[in-house]
KEKEKOL-505364 format. One record per residue (C-alpha): residue in three letters; x, y, z; residue number from 0. Coordinates in steps of 0.2 Angstrom, whole numbers. Layout:
ALA, X, Y, Z, NUM .
...
//
This chain:
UNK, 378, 229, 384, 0 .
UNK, 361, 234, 379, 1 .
UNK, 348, 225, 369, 2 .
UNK, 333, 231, 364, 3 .
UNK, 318, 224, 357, 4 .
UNK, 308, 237, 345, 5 .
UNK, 292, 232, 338, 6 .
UNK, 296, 240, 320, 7 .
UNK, 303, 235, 303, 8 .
UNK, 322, 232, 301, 9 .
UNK, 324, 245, 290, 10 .
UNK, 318, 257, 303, 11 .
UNK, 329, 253, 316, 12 .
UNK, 348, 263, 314, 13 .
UNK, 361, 252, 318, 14 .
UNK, 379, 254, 313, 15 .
UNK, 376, 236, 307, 16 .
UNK, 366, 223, 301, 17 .
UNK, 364, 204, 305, 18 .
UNK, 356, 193, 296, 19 .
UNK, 353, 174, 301, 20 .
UNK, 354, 160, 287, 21 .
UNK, 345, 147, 291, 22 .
UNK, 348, 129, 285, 23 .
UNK, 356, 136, 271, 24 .
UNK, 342, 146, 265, 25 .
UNK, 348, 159, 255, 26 .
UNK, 334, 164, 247, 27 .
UNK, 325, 172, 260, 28 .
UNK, 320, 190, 260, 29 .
UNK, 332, 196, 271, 30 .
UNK, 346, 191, 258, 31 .
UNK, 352, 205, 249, 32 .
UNK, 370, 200, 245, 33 .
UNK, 370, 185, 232, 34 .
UNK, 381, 193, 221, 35 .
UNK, 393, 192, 235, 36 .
UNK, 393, 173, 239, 37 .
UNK, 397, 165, 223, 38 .
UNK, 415, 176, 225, 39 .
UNK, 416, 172, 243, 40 .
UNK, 410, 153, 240, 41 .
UNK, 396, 156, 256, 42 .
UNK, 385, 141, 257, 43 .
UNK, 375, 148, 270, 44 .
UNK, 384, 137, 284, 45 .
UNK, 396, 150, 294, 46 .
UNK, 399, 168, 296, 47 .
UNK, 403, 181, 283, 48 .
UNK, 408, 196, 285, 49 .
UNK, 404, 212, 272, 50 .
UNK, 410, 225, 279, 51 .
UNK, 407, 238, 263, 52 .
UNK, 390, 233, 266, 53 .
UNK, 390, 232, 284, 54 .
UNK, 380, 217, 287, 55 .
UNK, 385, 200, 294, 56 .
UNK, 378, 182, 288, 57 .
UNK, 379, 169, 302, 58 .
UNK, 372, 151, 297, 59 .
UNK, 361, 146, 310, 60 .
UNK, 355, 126, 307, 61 .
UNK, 339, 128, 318, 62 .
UNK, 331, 140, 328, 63 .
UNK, 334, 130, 344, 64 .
UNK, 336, 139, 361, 65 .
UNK, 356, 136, 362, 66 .
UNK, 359, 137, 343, 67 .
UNK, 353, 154, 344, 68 .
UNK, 365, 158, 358, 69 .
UNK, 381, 153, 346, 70 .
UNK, 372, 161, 333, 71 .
UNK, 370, 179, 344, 72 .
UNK, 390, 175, 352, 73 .
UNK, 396, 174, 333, 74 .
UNK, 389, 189, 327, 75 .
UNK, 396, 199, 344, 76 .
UNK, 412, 192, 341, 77 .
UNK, 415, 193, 323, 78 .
UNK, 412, 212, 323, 79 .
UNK, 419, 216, 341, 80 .
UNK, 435, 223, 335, 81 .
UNK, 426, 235, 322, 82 .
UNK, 424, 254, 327, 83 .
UNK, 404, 251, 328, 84 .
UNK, 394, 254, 342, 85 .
UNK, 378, 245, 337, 86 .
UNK, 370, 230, 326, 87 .
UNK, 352, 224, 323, 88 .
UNK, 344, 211, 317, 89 .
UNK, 328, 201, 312, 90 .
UNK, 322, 186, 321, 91 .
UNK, 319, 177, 305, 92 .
UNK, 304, 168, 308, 93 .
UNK, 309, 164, 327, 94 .
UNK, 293, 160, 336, 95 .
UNK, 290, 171, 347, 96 .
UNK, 293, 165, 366, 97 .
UNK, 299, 173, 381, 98 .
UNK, 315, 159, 380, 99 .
UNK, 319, 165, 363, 100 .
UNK, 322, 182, 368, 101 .
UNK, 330, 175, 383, 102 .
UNK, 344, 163, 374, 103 .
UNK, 348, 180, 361, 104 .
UNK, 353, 192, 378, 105 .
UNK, 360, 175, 386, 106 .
UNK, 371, 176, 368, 107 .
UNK, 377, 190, 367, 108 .
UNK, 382, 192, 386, 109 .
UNK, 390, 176, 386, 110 .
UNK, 397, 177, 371, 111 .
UNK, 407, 194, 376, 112 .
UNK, 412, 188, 394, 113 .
UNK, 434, 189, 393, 114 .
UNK, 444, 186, 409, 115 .
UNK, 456, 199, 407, 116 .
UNK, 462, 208, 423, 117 .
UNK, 482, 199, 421, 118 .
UNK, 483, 205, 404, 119 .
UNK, 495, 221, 403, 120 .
UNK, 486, 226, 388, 121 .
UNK, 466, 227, 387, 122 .
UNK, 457, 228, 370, 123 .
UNK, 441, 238, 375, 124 .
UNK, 424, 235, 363, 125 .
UNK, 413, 248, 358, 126 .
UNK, 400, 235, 354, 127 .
UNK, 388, 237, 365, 128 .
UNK, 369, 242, 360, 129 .
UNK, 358, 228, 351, 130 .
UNK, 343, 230, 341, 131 .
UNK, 331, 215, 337, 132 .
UNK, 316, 220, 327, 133 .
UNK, 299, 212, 327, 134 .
UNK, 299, 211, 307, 135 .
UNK, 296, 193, 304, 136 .
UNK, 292, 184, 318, 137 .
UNK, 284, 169, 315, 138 .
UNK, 269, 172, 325, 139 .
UNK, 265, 188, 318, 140 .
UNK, 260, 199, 334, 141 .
UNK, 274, 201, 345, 142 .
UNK, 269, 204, 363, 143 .
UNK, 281, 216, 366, 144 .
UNK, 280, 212, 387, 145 .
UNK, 285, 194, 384, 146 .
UNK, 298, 199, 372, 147 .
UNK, 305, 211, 388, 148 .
UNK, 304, 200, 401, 149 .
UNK, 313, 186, 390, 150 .
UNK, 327, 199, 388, 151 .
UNK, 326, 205, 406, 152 .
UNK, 328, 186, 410, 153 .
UNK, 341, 181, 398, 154 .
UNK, 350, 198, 404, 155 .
UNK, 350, 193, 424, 156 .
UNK, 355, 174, 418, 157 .
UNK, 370, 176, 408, 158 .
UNK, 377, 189, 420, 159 .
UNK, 375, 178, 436, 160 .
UNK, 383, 165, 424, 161 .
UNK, 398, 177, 423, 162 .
UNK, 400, 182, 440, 163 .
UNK, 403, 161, 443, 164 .
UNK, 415, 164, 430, 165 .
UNK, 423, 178, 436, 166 .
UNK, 426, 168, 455, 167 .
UNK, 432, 151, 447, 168 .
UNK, 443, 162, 435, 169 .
UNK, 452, 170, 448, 170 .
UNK, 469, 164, 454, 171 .
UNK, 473, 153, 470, 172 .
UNK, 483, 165, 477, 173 .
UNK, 470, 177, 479, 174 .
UNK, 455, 166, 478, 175 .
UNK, 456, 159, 494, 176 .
UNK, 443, 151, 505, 177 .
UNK, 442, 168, 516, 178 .
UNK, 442, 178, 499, 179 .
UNK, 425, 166, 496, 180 .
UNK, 420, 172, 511, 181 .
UNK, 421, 191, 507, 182 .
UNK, 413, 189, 490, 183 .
UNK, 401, 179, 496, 184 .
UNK, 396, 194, 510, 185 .
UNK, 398, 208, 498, 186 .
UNK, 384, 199, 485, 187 .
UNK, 373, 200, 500, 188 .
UNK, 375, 216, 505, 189 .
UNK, 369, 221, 487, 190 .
UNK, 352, 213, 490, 191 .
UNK, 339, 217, 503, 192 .
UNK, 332, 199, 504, 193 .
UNK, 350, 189, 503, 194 .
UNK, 358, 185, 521, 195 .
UNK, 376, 179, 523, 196 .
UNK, 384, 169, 537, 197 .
UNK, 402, 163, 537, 198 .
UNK, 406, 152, 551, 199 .
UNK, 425, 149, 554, 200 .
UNK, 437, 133, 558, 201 .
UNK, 429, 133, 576, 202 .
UNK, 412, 132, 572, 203 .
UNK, 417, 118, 561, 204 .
UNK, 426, 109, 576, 205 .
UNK, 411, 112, 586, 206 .
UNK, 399, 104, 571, 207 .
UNK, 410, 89, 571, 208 .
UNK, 414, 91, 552, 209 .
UNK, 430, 83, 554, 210 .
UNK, 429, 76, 535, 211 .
UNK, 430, 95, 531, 212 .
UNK, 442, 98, 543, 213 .
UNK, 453, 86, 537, 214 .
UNK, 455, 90, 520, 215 .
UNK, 460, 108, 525, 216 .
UNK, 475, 102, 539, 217 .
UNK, 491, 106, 528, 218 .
UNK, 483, 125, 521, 219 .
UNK, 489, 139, 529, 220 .
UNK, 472, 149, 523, 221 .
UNK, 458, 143, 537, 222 .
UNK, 443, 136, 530, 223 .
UNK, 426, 143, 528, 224 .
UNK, 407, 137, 528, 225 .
UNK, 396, 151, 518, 226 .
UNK, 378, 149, 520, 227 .
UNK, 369, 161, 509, 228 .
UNK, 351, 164, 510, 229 .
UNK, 337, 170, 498, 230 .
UNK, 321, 176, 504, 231 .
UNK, 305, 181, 494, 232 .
UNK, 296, 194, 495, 233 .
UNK, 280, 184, 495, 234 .
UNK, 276, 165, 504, 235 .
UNK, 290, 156, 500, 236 .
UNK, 283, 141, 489, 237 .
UNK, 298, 127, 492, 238 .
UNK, 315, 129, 504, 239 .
UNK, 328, 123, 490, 240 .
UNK, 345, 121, 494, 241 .
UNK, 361, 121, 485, 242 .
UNK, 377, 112, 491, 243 .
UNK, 393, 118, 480, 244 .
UNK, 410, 112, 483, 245 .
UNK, 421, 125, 486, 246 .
UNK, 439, 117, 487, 247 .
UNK, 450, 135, 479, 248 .
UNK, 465, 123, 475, 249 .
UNK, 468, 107, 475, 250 .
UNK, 483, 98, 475, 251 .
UNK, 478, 81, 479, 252 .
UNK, 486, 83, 496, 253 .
UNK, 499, 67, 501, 254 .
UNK, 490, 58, 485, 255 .
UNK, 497, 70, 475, 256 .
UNK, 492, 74, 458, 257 .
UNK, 505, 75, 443, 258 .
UNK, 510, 92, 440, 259 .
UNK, 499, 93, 423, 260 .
UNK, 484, 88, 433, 261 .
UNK, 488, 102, 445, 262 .
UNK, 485, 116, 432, 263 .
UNK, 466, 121, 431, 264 .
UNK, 464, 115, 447, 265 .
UNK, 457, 134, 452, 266 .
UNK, 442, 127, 444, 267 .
UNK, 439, 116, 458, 268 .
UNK, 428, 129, 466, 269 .
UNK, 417, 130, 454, 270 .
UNK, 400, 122, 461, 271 .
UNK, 403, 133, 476, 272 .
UNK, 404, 149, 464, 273 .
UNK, 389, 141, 452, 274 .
UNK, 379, 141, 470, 275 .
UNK, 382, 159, 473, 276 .
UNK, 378, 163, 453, 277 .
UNK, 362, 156, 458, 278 .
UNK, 356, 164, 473, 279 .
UNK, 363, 180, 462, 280 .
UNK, 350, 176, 449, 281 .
UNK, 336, 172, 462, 282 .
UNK, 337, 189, 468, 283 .
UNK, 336, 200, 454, 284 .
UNK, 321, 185, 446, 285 .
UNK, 313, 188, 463, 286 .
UNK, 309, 170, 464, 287 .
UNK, 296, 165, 477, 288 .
UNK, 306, 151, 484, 289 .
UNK, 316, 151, 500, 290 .
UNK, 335, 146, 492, 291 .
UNK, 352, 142, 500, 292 .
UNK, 366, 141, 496, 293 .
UNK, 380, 131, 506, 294 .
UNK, 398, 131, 502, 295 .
UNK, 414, 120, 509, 296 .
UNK, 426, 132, 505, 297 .
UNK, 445, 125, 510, 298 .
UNK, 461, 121, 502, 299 .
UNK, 469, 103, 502, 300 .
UNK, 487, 104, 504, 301 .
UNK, 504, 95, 509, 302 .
UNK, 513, 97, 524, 303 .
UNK, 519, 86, 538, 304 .
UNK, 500, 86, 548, 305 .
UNK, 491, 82, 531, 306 .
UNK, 477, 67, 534, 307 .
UNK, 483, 51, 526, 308 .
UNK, 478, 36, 516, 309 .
UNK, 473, 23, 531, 310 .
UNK, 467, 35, 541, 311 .
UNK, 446, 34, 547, 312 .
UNK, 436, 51, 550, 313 .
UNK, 421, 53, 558, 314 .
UNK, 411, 64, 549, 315 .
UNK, 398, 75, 556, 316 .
UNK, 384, 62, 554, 317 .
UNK, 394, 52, 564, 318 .
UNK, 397, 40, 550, 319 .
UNK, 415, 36, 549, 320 .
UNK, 428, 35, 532, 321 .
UNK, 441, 25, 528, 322 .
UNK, 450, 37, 517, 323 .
UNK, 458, 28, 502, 324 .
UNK, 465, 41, 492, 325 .
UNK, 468, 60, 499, 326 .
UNK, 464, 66, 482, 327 .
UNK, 446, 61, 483, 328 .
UNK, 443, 75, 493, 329 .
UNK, 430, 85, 489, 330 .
UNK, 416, 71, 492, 331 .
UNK, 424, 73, 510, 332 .
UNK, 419, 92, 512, 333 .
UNK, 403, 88, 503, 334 .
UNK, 400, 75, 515, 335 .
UNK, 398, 87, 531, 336 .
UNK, 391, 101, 520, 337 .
UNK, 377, 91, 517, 338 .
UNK, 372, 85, 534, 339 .
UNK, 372, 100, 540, 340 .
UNK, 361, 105, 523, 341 .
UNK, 348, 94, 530, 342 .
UNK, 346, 103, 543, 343 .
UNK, 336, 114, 536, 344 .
UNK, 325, 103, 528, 345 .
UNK, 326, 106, 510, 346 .
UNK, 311, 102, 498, 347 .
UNK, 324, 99, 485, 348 .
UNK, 341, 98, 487, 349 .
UNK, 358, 98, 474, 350 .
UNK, 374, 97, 474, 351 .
UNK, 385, 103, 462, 352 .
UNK, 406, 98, 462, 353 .
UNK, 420, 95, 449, 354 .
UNK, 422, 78, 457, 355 .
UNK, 427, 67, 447, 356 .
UNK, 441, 65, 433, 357 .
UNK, 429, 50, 427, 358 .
UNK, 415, 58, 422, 359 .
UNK, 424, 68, 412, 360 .
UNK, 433, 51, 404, 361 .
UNK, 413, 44, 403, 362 .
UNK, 404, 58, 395, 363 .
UNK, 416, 72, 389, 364 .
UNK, 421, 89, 392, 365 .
UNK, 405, 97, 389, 366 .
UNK, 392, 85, 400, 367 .
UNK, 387, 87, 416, 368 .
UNK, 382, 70, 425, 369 .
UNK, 367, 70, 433, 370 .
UNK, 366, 58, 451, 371 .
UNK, 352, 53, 463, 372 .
UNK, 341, 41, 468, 373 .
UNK, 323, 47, 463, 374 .
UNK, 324, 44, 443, 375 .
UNK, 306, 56, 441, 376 .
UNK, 317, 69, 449, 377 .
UNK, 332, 66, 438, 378 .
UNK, 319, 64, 420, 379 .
UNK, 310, 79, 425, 380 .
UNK, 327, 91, 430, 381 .
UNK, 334, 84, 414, 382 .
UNK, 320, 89, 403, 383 .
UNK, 317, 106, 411, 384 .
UNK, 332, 109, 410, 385 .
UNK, 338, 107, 392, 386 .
UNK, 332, 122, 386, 387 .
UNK, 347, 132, 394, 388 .
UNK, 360, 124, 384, 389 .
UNK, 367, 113, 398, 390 .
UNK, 370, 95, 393, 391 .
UNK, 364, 83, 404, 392 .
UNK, 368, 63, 405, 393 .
UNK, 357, 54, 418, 394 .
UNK, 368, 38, 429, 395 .
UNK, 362, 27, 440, 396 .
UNK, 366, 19, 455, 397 .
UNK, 367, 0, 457, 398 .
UNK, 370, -11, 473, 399 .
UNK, 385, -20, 463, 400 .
UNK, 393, -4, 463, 401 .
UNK, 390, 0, 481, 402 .
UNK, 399, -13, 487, 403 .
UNK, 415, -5, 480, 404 .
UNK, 415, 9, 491, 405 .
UNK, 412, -4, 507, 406 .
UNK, 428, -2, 520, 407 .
UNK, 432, -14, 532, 408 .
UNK, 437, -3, 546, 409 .
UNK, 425, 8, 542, 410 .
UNK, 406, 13, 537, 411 .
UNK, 411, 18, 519, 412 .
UNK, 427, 22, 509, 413 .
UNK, 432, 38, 502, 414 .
UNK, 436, 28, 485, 415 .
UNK, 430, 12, 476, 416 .
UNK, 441, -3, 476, 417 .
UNK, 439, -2, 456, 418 .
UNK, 446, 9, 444, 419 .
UNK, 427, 10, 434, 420 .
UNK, 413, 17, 437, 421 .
UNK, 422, 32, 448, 422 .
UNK, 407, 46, 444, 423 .
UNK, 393, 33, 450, 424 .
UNK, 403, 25, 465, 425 .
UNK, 407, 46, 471, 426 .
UNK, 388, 46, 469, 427 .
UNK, 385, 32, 481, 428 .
UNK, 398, 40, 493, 429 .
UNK, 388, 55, 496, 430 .
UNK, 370, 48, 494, 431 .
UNK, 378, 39, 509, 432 .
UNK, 377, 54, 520, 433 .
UNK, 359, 59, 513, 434 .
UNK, 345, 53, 526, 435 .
UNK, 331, 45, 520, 436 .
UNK, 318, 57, 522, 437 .
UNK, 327, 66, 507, 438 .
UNK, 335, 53, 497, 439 .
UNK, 322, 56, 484, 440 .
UNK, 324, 75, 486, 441 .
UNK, 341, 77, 481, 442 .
UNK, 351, 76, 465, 443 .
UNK, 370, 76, 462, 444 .
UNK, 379, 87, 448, 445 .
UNK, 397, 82, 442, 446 .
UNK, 402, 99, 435, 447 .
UNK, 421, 92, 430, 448 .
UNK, 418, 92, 414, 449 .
UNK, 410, 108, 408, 450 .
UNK, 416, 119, 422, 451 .
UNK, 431, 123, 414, 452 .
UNK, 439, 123, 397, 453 .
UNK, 456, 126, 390, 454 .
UNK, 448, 131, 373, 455 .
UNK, 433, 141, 367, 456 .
UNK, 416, 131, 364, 457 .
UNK, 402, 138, 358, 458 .
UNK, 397, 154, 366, 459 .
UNK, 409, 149, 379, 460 .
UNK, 427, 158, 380, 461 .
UNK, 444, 151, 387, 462 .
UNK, 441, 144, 406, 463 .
UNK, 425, 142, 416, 464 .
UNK, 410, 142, 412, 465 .
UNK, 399, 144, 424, 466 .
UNK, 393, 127, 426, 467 .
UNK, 376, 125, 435, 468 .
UNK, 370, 141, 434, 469 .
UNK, 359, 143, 419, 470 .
UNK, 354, 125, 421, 471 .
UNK, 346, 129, 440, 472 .
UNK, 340, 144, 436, 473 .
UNK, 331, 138, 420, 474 .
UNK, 322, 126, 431, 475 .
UNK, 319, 137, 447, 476 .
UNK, 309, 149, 433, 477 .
UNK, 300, 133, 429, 478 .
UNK, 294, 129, 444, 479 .
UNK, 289, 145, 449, 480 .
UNK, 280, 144, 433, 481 .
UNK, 271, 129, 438, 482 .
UNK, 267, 138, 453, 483 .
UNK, 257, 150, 447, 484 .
//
């Protein structure tokens, strides 16, 4: 898809068809031309109408706020998709005129036309594809054409690293396997100069003592795989920052096992490993002038007669041991190792990014991702910064009542609370246990479970995953390079 900014009148641009924005219900602006048509069509201003006689759309818009216009571009791409059109443009009507305006209308429309379709027998193919926005009536009057760019160059590399993550968490277990991570995640460095890849197999892991990970992967017959991806600038690199994704391709609770309705969607279960490669995807085409990682657990927990067991204690790369409690608590486990060896490297920020836990999902819906960690600066600032990409964000904290639930009596900590509440915040405090102190105010947790993945459209989002952690980290990488400078 191509969108293109041109700094002319609408009615100089040719498009196949026109879309107009109706904003708070004002249908007395300007741009109106069809009030003849609403009275016999009862349109308020407050959802899409279609004229296709006229060929122009109206999409109610209730404020120009970043991810309202993203709706607002998806709807408009997907109300005229099945027509035999090849292009639409429209007016910002009276947008300001930011580079993260123009950003959030390419991050829109890509988004909006993302499909998983590659097990369908049948294929609809679109001939949508060229967008026109015109400079007409900005609010700010002069439109500085290089912003307006670079806002769609951004918005352009964002939404599609935002899709590859969806492509990976879309993909079935059967072929998504940990070694199939492995592959996709050397084949996306291969495409970029200043991206290295190392896959380190089961012995290596033996060798590292990351018997947590190891454990989880004992019943799978696909091997486990640690991926460490590498982004280099071209330039001094300004911070290291390192991303931890969980990347557990399916998960059926092993000897804990999950109901067979729980099983279903549990492909999604990789998708902070496949958020952490969307990222250092986007790092590289932004050319961001920070040293990034990206470090994967990539495995399968499984049943079979060698699986680990409730009762049993591992000792975990850091040397601290764990009672595990509950098999299906697994992904903390992998996460455990990942991020001692993380630390390692000696990250000036670090996040982790899992589906880990049902509960957040139960606390703060399907569409929120909660947001972990000791330094509550750190959690304001990421919060805040990060709002403007559309990813919901509900800071928790940690409390010394609730980190006496995860104590073990055989054992340094317990893979699970001995209480049924407080599950997101007590899987918190299970991996803040394995963060050393020099980066306990460095590092953040993000629990995914809840907007990783959707059985039902939402928003610009379609049926599935969503690419969870991508937007929101690289809306705030941009910042801080911004900052930077």
């Amino acid at each position: 898809m191509k969108i293109e900014f041109l700094n002319k009148p609408l009615a100089e641009i040719s498009a196949d068809f026109e879309a107009i924005l109706v904003v708070n219900k004002d249908l007395n602006h300007k741009f109106v031309k069809d009030k003849d048509e609403f009275e016999f069509f009862n349109y308020k201003g407050d959802k899409v109408l279609v004229l296709p006689e006229k060929k122009r759309i109206y999409v109610g818009i209730k404020e120009l706020d970043y991810d309202k216009i993203r709706v607002c571009m998806s709807q408009i791409y997907n109300s005229l998709k099945t027509y035999n059109i090849k292009s639409v443009k429209l007016n910002s009507y009276l947008c300001k005129c930011t580079k993260k305006t123009f950003q959030a209308i390419a991050e829109g429309f890509i988004l909006g036309s993302y499909e998983f379709t590659k097990y369908k027998s049948e294929k609809t193919e679109y001939k949508l594809n060229q967008i026109y926005i015109s400079s007409e009536e900005f609010a700010d009057k002069e439109v500085d054409e290089k912003k307006a760019n670079l806002g769609l160059k951004n918005g352009d590399i964002i939404a599609r690293a935002t899709n590859y993550a969806k492509n990976g968490v879309n993909e079935i277990p059967e072929i998504y396997t940990p070694v199939k991570m492995a592959d996709e995640a050397q084949i996306l460095s291969a495409r970029y100069d200043r991206v290295d890849c190392k896959v380190y197999d089961k012995s290596f892991l033996k060798e590292q003592n990351m018997n947590a990970f190891l454990a989880v992967n004992r019943s799978s017959a696909n091997e486990p795989r640690l991926i460490h991806l590498t982004y280099t600038p071209k330039v001094k690199s300004l911070k290291r920052v390192i991303f931890v994704g969980k990347g557990l391709t399916y998960d059926s609770g092993g000897l804990s096992l999950k109901p067979s309705d729980y099983m279903l969607t549990m492909k999604s279960d990789k998708s902070g490993a496949l958020a952490a490669m969307g990222i250092i995807k986007g790092a590289a085409e932004l050319e961001l002038p920070f040293e990034i990682h990206a470090i994967i657990g990539a495995t399968e927990n499984m049943i079979g007669g060698n699986s680990y067991k409730p009762d049993d204690v591992l000792i975990s790369r850091s040397k601290k041991t764990i009672e595990v409690r509950n098999t299906d608590a697994e992904g903390r486990l992998v996460l455990a190792d990942c991020l001692s060896y993380a630390q390692d490297f000696k990250p000036d920020i670090l996040i982790d990014m899992a589906t880990l836990t049902g509960a957040c999902v139960v606390g703060l819906g399907e569409f929120t991702t909660g947001l972990l960690g000791n330094n509550e600066e750190f959690k304001k600032e990421y919060k805040e910064i990060t709002k403007d990409s559309g990813e919901l964000m509900t800071i928790l904290e940690f409390n010394d009542y609730l980190r006496e639930l995860i104590k073990s009596n055989i054992a340094d900590v317990s893979n699970t609370s001995s209480s049924r509440y407080g599950g997101t915040t007590t899987a918190g405090l299970f991996l803040n246990t394995f963060i050393k102190e020099e980066y306990k105010d460095k590092w953040i947790h993000l629990d995914i479970a809840g907007p990783a993945y959707l059985e039902k459209s939402w928003g610009y989002n379609s049926f599935g995953a969503t690419g969870a952690g991508v937007r929101a980290n690289l809306y705030y990488l941009l910042e801080l390079a911004k900052e930077a400078k």
